[in-house]
N, C-alpha and C positions, 0 to 999 in steps of 0.2 A: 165782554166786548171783543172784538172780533178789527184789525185796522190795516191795514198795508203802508208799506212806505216807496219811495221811488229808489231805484236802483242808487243815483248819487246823492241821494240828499245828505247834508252834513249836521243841520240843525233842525231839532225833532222837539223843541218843545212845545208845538200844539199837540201833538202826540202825548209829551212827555204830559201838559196840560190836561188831556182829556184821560190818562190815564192815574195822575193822581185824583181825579176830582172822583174815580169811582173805586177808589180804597182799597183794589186787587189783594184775594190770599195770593194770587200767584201772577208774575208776568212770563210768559211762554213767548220764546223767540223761534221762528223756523228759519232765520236766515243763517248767513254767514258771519263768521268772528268779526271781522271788520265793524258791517253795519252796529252790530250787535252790541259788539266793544262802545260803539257811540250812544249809544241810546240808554247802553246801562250808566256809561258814563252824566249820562245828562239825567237822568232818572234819581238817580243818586245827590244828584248835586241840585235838585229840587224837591230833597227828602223822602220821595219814596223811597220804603224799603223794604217793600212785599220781596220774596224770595226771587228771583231772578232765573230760567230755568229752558233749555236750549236743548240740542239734537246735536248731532256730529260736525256741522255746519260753525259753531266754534269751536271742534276740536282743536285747537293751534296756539301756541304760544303767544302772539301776537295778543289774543283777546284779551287778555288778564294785562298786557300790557297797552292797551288801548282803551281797557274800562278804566283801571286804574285802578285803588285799592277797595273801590266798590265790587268789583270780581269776586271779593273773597266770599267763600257762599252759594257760589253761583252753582245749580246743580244741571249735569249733561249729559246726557244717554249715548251711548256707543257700547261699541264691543269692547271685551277683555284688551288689555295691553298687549299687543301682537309682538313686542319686543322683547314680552318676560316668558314666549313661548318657548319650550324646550325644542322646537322645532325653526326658532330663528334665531338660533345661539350663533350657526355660522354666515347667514348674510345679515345680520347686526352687526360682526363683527368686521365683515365687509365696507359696512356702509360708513361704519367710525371711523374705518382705517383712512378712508380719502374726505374724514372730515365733516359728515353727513348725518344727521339725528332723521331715524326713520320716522317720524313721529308721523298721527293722523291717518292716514289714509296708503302710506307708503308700501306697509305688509300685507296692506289689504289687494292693492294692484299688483302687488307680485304676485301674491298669491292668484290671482285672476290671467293671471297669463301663463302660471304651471295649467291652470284648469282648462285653457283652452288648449296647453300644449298637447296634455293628455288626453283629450278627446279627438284632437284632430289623430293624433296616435293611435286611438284604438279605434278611430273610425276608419282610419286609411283614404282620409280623405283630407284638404280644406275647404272644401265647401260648405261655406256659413252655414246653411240648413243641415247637414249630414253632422258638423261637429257642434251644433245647437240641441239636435235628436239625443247626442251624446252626453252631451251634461245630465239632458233630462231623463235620460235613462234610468236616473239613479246609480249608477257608476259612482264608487267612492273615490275622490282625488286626494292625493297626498300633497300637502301643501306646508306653505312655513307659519301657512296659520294654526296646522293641524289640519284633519280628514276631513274634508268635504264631500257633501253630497245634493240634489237637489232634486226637486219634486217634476212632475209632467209639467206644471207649469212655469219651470226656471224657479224658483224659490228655493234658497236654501232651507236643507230639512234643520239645521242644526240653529236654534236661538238661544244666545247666551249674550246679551245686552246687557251691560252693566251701568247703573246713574254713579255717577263720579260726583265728588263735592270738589268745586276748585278752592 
């Protein structure tokens, strides 16, 4: 089954309803940790207990503490931990010092703005279209996530996604 929900709803057990009555091996979330965190919390607490099973979108702390102890289990796709890179040993270090946990998405936007620094760099330009040509070039970037590179079409060539158990 296939269902959407509304940006603020808070109470999903028609949902939760129509998805216990069809015995899921798997429930698949595309949204974000918040929503997410509710639904599994309500799922749970009306005995579903098919596998629970997400995208980057609950990478965040908060989820697990917003599903509750139903979280545990929950499986999530993302990339490698960018913080255990040996290439972000010193803006980690950075980021603790004024109190900061890079978590989620943090090393990944750094990284994406060395990638634009060095393309507008080796284009000798800013012009969006000129330092766009450049990433696609296939130009390798040095980054805190590690070397990056990316196809004619913007796509990074490099896939190394990892499913996490929370």
């Amino acid at each position: 089954m296939f269902e959407g929900v509304n940006k603020d709803d808070k109470d999903f057990s028609a949902l939760v309803s129509k998805i216990k009555a069809t015995n899921p091996d798997l429930v698949y979330w595309g949204g974000l940790h918040d929503t997410g965190g509710l639904i599994l919390r309500q799922l749970r607490a009306q005995g579903v207990k098919a596998p629970f099973m997400g995208a980057d979108g609950i990478a965040d702390e908060e989820f697990a503490a917003i599903a509750g102890p139903g979280a545990e289990g929950t499986l999530m796709t993302f990339g490698p931990d960018a913080r255990k890179r040996p290439e972000a040993k010193d803006i980690v270090a950075k980021f603790r010092a004024k109190n900061f946990e890079p978590q989620a998405y943090t090393l990944y936007s750094y990284a994406a703005v060395q990638v634009i620094k060095q393309a507008a760099e080796a284009a000798k330009s800013l012009d969006p279209k000129k330092v766009a040509a450049q990433i696609k070039s296939g130009m390798t970037f040095n980054t805190v996530i590690g070397q990056l590179s990316y196809d004619k079409k913007g796509d990074v060539t490099r896939i190394d996604y990892t499913v996490y158990v929370w």
